[in-house]
PDB file with one MODEL, atoms N, CA, C and O in Angstrom:
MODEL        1
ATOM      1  N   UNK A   1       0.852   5.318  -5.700  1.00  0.00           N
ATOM      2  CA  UNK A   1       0.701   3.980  -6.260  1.00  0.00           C
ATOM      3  C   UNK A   1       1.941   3.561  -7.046  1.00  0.00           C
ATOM      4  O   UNK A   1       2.328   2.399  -7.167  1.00  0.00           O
ATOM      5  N   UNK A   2       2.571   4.749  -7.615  1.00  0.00           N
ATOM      6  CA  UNK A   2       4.178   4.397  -8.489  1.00  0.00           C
ATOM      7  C   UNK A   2       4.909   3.344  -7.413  1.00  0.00           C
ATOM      8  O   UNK A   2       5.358   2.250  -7.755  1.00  0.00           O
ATOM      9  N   UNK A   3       4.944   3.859  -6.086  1.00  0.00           N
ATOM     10  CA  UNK A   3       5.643   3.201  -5.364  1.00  0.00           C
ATOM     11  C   UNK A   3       5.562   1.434  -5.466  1.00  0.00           C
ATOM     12  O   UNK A   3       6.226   0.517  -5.948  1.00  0.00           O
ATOM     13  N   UNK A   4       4.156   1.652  -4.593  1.00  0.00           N
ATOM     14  CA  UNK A   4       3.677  -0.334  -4.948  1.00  0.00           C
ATOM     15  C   UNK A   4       4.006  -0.562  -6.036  1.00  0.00           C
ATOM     16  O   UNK A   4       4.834  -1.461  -5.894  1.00  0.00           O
ATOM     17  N   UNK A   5       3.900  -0.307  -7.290  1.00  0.00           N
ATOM     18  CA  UNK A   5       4.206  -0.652  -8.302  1.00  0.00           C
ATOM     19  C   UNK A   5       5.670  -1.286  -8.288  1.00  0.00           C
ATOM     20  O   UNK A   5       5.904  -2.494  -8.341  1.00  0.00           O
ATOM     21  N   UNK A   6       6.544  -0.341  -8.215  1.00  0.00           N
ATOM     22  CA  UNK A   6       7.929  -0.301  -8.045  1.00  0.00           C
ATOM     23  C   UNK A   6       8.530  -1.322  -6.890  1.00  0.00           C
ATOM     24  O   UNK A   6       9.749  -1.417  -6.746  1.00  0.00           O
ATOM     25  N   UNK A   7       7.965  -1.785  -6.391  1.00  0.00           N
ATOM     26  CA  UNK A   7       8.130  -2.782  -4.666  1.00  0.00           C
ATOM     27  C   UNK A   7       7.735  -3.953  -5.578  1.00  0.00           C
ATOM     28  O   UNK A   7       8.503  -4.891  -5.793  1.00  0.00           O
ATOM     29  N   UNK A   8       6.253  -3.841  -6.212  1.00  0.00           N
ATOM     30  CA  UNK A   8       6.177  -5.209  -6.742  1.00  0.00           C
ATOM     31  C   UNK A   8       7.271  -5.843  -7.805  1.00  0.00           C
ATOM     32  O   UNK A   8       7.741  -6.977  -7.898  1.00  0.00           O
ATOM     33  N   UNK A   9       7.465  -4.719  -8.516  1.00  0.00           N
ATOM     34  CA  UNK A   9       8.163  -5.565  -9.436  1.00  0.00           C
ATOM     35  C   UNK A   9       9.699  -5.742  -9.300  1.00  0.00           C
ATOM     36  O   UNK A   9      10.474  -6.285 -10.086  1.00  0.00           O
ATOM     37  N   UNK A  10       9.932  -5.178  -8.167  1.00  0.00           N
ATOM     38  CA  UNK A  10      11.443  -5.413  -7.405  1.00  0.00           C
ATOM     39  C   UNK A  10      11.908  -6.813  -6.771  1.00  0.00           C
ATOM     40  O   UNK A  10      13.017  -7.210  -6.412  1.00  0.00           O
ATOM     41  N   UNK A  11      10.220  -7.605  -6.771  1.00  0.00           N
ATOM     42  CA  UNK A  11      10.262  -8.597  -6.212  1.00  0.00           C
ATOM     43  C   UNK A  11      10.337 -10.002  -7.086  1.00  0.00           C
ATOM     44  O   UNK A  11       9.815  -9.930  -8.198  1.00  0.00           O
ATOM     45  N   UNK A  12      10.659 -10.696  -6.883  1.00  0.00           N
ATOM     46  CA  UNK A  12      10.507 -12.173  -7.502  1.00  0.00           C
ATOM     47  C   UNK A  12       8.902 -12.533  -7.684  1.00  0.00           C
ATOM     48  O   UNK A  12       8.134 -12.068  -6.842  1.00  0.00           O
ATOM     49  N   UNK A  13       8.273 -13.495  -8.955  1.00  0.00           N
ATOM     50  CA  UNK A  13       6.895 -14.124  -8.570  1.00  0.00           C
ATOM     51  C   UNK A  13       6.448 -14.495  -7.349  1.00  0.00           C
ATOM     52  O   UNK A  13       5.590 -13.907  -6.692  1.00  0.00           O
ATOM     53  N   UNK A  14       7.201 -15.753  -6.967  1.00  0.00           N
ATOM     54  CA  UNK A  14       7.106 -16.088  -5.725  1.00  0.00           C
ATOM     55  C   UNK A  14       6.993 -14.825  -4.252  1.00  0.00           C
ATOM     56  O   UNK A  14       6.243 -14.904  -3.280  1.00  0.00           O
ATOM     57  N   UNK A  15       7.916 -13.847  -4.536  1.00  0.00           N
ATOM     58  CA  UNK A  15       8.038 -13.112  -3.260  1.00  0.00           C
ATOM     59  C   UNK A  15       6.754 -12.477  -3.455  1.00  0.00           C
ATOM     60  O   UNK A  15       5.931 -12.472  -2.539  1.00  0.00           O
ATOM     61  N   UNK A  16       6.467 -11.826  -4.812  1.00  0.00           N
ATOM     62  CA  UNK A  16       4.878 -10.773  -4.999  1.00  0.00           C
ATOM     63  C   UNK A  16       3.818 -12.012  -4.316  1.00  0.00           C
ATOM     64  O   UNK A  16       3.289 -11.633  -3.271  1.00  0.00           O
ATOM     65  N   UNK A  17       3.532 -13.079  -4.648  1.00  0.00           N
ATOM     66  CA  UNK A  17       2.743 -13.859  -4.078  1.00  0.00           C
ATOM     67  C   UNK A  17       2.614 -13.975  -2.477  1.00  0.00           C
ATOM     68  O   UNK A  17       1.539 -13.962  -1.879  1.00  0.00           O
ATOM     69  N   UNK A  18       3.699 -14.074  -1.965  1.00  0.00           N
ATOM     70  CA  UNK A  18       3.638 -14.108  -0.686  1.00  0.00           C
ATOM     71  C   UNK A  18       3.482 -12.920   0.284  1.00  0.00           C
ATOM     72  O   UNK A  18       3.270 -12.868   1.495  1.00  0.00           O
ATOM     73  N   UNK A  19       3.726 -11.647  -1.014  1.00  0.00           N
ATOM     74  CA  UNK A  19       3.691 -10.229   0.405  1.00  0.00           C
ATOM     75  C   UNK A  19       2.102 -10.336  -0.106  1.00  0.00           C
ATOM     76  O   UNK A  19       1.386 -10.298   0.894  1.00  0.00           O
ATOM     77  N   UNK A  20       1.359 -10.451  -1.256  1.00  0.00           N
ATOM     78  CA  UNK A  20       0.071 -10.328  -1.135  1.00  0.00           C
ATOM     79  C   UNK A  20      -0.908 -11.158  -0.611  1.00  0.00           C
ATOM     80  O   UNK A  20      -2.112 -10.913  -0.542  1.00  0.00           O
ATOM     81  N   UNK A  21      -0.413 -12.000  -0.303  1.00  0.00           N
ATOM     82  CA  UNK A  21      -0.970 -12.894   1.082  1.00  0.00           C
ATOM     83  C   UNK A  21      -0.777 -12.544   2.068  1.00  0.00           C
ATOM     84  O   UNK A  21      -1.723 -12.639   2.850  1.00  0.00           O
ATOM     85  N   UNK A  22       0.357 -12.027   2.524  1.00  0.00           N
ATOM     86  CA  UNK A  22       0.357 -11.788   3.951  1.00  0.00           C
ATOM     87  C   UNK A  22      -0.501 -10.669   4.326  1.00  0.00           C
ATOM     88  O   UNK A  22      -0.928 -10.484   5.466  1.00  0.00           O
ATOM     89  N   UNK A  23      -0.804  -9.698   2.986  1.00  0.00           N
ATOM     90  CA  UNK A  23      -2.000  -8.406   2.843  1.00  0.00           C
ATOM     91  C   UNK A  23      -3.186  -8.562   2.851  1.00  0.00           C
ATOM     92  O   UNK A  23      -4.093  -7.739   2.975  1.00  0.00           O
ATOM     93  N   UNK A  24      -3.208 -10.167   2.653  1.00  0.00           N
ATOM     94  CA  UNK A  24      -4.556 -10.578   2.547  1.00  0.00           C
ATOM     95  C   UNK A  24      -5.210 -10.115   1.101  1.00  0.00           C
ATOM     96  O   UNK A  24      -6.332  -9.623   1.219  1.00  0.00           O
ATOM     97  N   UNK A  25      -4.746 -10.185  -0.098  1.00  0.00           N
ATOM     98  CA  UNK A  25      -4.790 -10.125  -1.292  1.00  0.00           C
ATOM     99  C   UNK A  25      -4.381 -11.078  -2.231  1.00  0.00           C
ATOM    100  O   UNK A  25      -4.073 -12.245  -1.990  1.00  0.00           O
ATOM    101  N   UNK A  26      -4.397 -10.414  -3.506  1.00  0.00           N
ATOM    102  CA  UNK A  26      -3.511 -10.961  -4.441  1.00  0.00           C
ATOM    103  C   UNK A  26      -2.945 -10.330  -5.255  1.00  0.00           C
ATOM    104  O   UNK A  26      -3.293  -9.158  -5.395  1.00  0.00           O
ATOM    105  N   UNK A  27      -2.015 -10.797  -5.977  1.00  0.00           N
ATOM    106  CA  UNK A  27      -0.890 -10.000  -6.721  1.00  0.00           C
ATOM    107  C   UNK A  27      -1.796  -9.112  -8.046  1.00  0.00           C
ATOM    108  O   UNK A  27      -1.435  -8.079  -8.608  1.00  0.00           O
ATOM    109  N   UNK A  28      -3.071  -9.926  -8.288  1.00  0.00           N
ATOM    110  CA  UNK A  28      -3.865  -9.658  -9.687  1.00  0.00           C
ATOM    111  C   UNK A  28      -4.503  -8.091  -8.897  1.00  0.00           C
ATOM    112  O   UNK A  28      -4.533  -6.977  -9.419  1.00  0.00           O
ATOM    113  N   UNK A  29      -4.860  -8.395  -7.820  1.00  0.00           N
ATOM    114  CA  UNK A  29      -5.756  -7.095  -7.251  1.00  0.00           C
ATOM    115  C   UNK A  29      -4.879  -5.874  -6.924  1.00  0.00           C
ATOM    116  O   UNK A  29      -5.268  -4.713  -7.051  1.00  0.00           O
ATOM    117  N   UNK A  30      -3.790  -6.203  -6.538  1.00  0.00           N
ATOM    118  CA  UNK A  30      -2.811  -4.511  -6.365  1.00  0.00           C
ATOM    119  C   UNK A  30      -2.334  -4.043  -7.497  1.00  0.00           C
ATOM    120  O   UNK A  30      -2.170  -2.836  -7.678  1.00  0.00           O
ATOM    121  N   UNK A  31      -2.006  -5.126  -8.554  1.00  0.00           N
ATOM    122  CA  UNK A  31      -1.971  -4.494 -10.354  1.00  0.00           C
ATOM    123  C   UNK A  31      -3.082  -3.655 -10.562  1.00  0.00           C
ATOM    124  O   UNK A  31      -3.004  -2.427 -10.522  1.00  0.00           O
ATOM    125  N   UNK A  32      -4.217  -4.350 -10.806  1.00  0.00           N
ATOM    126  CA  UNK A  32      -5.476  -3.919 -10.707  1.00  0.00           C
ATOM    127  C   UNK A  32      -5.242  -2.798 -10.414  1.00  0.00           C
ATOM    128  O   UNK A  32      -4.793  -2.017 -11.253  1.00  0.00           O
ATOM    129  N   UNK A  33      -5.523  -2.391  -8.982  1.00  0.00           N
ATOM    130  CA  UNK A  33      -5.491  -1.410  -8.046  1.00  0.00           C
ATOM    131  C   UNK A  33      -4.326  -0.100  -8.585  1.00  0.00           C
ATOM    132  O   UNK A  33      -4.524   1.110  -8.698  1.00  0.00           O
ATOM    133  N   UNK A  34      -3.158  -0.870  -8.829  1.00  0.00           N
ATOM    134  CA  UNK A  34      -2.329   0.292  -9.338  1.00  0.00           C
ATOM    135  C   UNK A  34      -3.066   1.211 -10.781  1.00  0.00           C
ATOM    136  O   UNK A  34      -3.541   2.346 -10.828  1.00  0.00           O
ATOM    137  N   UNK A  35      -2.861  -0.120 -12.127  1.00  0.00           N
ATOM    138  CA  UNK A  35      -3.113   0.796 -12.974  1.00  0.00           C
ATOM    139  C   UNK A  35      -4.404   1.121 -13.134  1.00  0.00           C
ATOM    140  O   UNK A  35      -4.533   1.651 -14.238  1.00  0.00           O
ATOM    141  N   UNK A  36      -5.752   1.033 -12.363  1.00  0.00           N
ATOM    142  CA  UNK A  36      -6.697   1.691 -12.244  1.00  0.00           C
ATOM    143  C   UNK A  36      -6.998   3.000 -11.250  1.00  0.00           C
ATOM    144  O   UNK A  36      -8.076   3.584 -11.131  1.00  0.00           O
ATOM    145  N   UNK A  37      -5.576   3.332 -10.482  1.00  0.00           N
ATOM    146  CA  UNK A  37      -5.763   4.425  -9.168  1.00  0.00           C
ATOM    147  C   UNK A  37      -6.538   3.975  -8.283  1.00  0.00           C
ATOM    148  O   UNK A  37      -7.286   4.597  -7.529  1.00  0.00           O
ATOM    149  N   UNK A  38      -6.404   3.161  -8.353  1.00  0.00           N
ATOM    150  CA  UNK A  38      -8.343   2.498  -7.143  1.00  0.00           C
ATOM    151  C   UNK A  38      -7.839   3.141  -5.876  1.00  0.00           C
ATOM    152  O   UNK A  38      -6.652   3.458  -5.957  1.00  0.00           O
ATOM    153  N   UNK A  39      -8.440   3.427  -4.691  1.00  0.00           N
ATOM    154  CA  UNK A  39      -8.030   3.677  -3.620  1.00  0.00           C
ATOM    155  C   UNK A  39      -8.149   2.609  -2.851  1.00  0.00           C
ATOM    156  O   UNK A  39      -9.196   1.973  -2.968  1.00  0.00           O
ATOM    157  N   UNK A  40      -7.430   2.276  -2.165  1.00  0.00           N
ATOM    158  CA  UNK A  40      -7.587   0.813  -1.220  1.00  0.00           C
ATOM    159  C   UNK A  40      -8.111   0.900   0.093  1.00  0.00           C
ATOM    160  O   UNK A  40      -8.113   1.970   0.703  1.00  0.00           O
ATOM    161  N   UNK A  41      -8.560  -0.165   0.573  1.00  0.00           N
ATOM    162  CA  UNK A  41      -9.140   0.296   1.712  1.00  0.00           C
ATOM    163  C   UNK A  41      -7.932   0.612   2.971  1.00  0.00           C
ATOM    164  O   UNK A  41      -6.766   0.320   2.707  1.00  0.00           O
ATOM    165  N   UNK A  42      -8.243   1.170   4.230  1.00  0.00           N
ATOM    166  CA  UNK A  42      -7.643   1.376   4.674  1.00  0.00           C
ATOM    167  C   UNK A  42      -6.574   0.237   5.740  1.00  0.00           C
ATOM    168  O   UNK A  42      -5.413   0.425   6.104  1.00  0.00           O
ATOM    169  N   UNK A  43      -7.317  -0.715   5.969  1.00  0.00           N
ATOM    170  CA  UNK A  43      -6.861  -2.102   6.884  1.00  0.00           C
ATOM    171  C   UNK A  43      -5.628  -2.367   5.580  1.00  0.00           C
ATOM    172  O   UNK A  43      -4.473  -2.553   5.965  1.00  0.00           O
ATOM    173  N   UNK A  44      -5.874  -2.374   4.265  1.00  0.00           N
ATOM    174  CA  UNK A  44      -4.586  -2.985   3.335  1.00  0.00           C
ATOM    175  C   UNK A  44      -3.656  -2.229   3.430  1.00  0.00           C
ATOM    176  O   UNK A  44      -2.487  -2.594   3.301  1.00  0.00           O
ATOM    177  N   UNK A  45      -4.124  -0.703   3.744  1.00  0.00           N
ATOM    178  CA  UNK A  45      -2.731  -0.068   2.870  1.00  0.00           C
ATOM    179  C   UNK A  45      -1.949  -0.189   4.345  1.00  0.00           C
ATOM    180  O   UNK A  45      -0.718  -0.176   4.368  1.00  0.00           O
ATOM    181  N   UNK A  46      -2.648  -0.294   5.439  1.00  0.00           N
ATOM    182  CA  UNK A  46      -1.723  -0.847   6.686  1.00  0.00           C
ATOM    183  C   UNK A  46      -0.736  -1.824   6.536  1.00  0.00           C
ATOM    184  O   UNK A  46       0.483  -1.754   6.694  1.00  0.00           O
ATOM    185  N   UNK A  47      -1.386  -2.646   6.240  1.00  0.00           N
ATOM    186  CA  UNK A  47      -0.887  -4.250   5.926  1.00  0.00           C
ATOM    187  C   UNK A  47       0.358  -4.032   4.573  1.00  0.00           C
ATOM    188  O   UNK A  47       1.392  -4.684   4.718  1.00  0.00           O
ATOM    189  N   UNK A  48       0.282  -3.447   3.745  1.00  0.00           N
ATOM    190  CA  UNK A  48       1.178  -3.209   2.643  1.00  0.00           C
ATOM    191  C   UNK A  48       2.100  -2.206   3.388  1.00  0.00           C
ATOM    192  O   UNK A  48       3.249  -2.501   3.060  1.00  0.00           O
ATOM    193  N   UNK A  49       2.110  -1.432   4.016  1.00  0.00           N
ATOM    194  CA  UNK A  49       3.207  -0.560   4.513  1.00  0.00           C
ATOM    195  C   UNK A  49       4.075  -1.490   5.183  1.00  0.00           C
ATOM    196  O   UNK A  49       5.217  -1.632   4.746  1.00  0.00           O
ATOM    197  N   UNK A  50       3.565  -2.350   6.499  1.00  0.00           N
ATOM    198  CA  UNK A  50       3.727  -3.225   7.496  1.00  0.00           C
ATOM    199  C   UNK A  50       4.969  -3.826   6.581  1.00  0.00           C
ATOM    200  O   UNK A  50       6.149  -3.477   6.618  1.00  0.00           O
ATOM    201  N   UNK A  51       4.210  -5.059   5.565  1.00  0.00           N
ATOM    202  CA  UNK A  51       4.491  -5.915   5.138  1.00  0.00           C
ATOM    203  C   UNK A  51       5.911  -5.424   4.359  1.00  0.00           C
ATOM    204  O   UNK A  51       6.942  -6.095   4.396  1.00  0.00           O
ATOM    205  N   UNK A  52       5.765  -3.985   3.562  1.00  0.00           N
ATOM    206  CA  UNK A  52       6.879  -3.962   2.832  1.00  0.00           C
ATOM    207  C   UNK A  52       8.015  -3.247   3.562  1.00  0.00           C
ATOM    208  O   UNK A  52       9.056  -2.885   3.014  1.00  0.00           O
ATOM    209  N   UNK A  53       7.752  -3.100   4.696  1.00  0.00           N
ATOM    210  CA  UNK A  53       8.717  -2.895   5.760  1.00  0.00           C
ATOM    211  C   UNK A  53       9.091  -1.190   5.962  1.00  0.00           C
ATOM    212  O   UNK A  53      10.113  -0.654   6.392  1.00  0.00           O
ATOM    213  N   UNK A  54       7.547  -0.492   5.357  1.00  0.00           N
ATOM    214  CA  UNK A  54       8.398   0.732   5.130  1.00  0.00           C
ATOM    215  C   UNK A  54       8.296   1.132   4.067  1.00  0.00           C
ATOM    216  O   UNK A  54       7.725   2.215   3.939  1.00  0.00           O
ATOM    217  N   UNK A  55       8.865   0.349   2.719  1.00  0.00           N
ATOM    218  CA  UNK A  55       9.092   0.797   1.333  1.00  0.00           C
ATOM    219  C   UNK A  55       8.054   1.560   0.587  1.00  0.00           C
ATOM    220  O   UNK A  55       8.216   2.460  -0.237  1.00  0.00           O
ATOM    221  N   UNK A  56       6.872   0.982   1.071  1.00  0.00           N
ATOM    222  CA  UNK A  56       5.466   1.443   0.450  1.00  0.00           C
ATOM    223  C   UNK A  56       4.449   2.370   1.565  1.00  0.00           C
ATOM    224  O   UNK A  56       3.840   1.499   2.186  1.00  0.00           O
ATOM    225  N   UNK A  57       4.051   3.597   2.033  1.00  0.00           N
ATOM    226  CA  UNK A  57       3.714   3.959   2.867  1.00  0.00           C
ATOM    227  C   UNK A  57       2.218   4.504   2.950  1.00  0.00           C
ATOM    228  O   UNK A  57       1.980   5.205   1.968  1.00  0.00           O
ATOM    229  N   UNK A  58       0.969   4.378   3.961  1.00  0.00           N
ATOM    230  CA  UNK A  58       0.252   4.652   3.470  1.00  0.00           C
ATOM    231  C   UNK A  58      -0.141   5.736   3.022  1.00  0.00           C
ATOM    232  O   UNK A  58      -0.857   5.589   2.031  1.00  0.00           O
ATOM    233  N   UNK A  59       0.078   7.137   3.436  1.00  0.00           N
ATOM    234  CA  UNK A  59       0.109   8.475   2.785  1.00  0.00           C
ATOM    235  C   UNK A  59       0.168   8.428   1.476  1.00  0.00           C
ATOM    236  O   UNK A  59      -0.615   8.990   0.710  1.00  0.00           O
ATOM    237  N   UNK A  60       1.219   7.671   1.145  1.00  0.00           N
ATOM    238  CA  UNK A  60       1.161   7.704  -0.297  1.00  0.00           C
ATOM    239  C   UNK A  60       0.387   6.573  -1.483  1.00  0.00           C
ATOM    240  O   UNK A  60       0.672   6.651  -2.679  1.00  0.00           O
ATOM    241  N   UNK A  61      -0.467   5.690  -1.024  1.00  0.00           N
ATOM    242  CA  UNK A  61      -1.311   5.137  -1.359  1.00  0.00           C
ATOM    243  C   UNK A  61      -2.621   5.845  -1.466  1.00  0.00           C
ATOM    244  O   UNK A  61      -3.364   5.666  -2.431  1.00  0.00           O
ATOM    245  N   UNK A  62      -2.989   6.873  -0.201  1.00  0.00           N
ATOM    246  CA  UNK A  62      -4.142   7.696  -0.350  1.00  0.00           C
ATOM    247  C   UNK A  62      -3.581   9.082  -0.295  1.00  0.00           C
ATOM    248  O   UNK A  62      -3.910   9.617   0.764  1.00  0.00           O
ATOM    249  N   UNK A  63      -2.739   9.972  -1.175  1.00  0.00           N
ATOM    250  CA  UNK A  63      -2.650  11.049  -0.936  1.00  0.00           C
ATOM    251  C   UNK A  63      -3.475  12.417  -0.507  1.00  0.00           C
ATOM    252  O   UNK A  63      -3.200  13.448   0.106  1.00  0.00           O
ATOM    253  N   UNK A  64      -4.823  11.774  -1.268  1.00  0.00           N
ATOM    254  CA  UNK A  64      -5.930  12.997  -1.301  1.00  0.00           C
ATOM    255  C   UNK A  64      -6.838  12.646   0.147  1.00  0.00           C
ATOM    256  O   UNK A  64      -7.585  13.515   0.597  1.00  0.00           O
ATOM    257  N   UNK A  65      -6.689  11.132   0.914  1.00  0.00           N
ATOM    258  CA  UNK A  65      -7.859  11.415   2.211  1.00  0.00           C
ATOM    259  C   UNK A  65      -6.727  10.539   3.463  1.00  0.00           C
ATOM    260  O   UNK A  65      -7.023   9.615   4.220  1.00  0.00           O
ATOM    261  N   UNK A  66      -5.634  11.129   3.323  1.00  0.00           N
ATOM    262  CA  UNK A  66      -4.765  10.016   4.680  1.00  0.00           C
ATOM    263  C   UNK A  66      -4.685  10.379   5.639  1.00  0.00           C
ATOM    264  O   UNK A  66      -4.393   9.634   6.574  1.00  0.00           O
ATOM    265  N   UNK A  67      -4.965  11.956   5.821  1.00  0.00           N
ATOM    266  CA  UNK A  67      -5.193  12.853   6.753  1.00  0.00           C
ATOM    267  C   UNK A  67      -6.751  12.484   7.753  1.00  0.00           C
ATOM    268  O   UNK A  67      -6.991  12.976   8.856  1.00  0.00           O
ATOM    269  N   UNK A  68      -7.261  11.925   7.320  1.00  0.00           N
ATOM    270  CA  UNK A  68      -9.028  12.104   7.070  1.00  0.00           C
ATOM    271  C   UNK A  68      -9.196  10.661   7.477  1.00  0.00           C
ATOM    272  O   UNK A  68     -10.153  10.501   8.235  1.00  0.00           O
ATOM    273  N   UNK A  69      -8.449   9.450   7.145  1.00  0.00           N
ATOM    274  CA  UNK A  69      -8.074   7.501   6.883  1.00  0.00           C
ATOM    275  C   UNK A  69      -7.530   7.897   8.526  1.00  0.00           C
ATOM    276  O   UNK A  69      -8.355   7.960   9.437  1.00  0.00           O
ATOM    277  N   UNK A  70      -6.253   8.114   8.731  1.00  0.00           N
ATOM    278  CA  UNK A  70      -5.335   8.156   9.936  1.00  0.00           C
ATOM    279  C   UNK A  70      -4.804   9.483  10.341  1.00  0.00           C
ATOM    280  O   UNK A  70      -3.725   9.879   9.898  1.00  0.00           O
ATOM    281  N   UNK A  71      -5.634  10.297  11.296  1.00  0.00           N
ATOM    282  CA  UNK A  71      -5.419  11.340  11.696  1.00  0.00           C
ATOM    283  C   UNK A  71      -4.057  11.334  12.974  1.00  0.00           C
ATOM    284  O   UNK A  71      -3.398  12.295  13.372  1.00  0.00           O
ATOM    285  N   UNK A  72      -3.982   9.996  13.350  1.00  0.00           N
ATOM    286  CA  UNK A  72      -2.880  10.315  14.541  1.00  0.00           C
ATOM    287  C   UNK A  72      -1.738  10.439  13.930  1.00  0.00           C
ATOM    288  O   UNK A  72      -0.727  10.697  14.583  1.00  0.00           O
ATOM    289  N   UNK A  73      -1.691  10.247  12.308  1.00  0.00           N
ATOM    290  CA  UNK A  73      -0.550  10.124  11.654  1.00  0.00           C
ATOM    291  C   UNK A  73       0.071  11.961  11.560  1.00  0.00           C
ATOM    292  O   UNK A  73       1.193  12.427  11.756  1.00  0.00           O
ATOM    293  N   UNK A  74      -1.399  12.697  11.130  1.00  0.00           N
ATOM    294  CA  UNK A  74      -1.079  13.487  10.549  1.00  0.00           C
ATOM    295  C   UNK A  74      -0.732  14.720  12.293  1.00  0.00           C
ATOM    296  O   UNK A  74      -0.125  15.776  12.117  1.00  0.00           O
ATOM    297  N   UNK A  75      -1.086  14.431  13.362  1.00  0.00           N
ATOM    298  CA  UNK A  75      -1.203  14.943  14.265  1.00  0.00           C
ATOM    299  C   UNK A  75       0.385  15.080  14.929  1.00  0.00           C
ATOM    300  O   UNK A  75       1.042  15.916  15.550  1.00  0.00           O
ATOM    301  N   UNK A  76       0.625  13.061  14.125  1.00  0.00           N
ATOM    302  CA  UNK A  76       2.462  13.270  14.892  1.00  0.00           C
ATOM    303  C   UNK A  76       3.278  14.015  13.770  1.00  0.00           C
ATOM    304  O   UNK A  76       4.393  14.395  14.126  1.00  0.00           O
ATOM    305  N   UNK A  77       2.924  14.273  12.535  1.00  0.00           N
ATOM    306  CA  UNK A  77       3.331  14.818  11.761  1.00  0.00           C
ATOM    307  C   UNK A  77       3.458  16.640  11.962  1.00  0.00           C
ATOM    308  O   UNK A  77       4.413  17.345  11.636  1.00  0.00           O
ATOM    309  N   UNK A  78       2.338  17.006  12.512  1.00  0.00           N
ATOM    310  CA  UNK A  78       2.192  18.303  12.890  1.00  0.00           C
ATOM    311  C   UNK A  78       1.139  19.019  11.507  1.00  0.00           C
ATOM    312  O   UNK A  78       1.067  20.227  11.281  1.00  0.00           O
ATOM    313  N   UNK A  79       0.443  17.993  10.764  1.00  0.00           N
ATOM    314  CA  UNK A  79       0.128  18.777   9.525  1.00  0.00           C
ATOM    315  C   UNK A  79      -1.736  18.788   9.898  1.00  0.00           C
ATOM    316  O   UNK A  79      -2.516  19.349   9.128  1.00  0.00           O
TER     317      UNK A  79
ENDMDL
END
């Protein structure tokens, strides 16, 4: 979650507004989400990887179930 954190606030108001739309969110709910650990569902943390081109990945949004969320991940991974 350090990460998102770190993406958001790398960004301009305007730009945080618009990647959390394109996530189908809002900027109030991934704060939220950060400094509460929330786990997100899995369709967002797609959409937030997508969206931040990379920067933010989902593994590291769900460290403890990403294996378990997206197994073809962990299969091309070899883990």
């Amino acid at each position: 979650m350090d990460k998102l954190l770190k993406f958001l606030n790398s960004l301009e108001t305007s730009q945080q507004k618009a990647f959390a739309d394109k996530c189908g969110t809002s900027v109030g709910y991934l704060r939220n989400a950060v400094s509460s650990n929330k786990l997100l569902g899995a369709e967002l943390c797609v959409l937030i990887e997508q969206e931040s081109a990379g920067e933010v990945i989902r593994r590291e949004l769900c460290p403890s179930c990403w294996k378990e969320r997206w197994p073809e991940l962990a299969e091309k991974e070899g883990v």
